[in-house]
Phi, psi and omega in degrees: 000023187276023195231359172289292184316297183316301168303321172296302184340306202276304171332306196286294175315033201209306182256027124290321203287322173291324177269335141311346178240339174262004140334317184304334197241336180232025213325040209214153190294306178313323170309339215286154168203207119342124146349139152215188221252105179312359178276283189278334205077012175279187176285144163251184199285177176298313191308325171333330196269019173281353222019266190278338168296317170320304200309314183303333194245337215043026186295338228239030189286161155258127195318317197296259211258355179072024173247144192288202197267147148301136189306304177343297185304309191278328171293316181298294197290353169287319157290327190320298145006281168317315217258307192292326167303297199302305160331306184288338176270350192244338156274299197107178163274099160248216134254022160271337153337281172317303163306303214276004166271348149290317171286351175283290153000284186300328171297322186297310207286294167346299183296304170308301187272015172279280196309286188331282199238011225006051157277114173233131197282127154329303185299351154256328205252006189258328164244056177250335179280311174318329179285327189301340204285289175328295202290359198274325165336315194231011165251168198293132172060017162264204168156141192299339178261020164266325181289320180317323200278294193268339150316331199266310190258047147235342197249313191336264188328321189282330203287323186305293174307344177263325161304347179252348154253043112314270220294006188245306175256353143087028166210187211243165194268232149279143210271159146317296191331308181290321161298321186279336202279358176258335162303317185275356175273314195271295186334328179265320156278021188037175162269121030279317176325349175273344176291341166290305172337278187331286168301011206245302178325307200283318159338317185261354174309272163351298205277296193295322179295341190274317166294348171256339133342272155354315204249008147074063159217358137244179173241206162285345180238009170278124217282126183238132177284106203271291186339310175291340202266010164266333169288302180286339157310304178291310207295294163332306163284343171308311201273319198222009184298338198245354168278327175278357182274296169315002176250349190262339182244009175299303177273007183293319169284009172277000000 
């Protein structure tokens, strides 16, 4: 039945697409409206929300000037899609599902206005920590107080670290944003698990700063967008932080 999954994926990828672009100009739920055409700003047609099928067909033209969809649109809902099949092959249709196809969701929406605008929206990230929470109730190997637990050592260090150097180099460090999106990572992963997320984050951090060294497009002080590699730390701990923390600490308990 992952071809069920798949087709909700797609949906969902369809309306992420609609809140990557209008969060940006309205941050508010009540804005969502019709597509509109990144060239003109005009409406595009309703058929336009068939997404990559519209592309195929050529519903999804803008009426005004006739320029098509951004690679972005068509990239989401196809991974979104992938990623809700796979969840359904590896959970089933359950609630455990259910959680991690929100929390993915989200992680999906977060990375796009991250990358885009370096925007991570209140109006997401606050009731997206509310669902984790709620999921640590009823999914396997939570418990609420493991989310807490892990909400609290995912923002703690870093919420230090970005006030002592604000207060050493007098500009800001992590963003809010990157603070709720770390709330909402150790909340959907608990504790321990959020510490792979956490090491995983600074590993690809580490790695992207180091390739625009290399490739002579920064410096030391150049504002590097934390938000995806925190977005792939948590997706990553989500799918797989607590089978490597047990391969890593397994013989130790031997």
């Amino acid at each position: 039945m992952t071809w069920i999954a798949a087709l909700i994926g797609y949906a969902m990828g369809v309306f992420l697409n609609l809140c990557a672009d209008y969060l940006p100009a309205s941050p508010r739920p009540a804005a969502l409206g019709m597509p509109r055409c990144h060239a003109c700003g005009s409406e595009r047609r309703p058929l336009s929300l068939a997404g990559v099928v519209a592309d195929l067909l050529r519903w999804s033209c803008c009426p005004q000037c006739g320029a098509g969809r951004r690679l972005r649109e068509p990239l989401v809902e196809a991974g979104t899609a992938a990623l809700f099949a796979f969840l359904a092959y590896r959970y089933g249709f359950t609630l455990q599902f259910a959680f991690m196809a929100a929390y993915f969701s989200v992680l999906v929406l977060v990375l796009v206005t991250d990358l885009e605008h370096r925007l991570i929206f209140r109006v997401v990230m606050f009731p997206a920590m509310a669902v984790a929470l709620v999921g640590s109730f009823f999914l396997p190997n939570m418990t609420p107080v493991k989310a807490l637990i892990g909400g609290t050592v995912a923002v703690a260090p870093f919420y230090l670290a970005a006030i002592t150097y604000r207060a050493i180099a007098h500009r800001e460090g992590f963003g809010g944003g990157d603070i709720m999106l770390l709330a909402f990572v150790g909340f959907a992963t608990g504790f321990p698990v959020v510490l792979v997320a956490v090491i995983v984050a600074i590993l690809l951090g580490g790695l992207g700063s180091l390739a625009l060294l290399v490739a002579q497009r920064g410096g030391l002080r150049t504002y590097l967008a934390y938000g995806p590699y925190l977005v792939l730390g948590g997706a990553f701990a989500l799918l797989y932080g607590r089978n490597l923390l047990l391969w890593y600490l397994t013989p130790y308990a031997q």
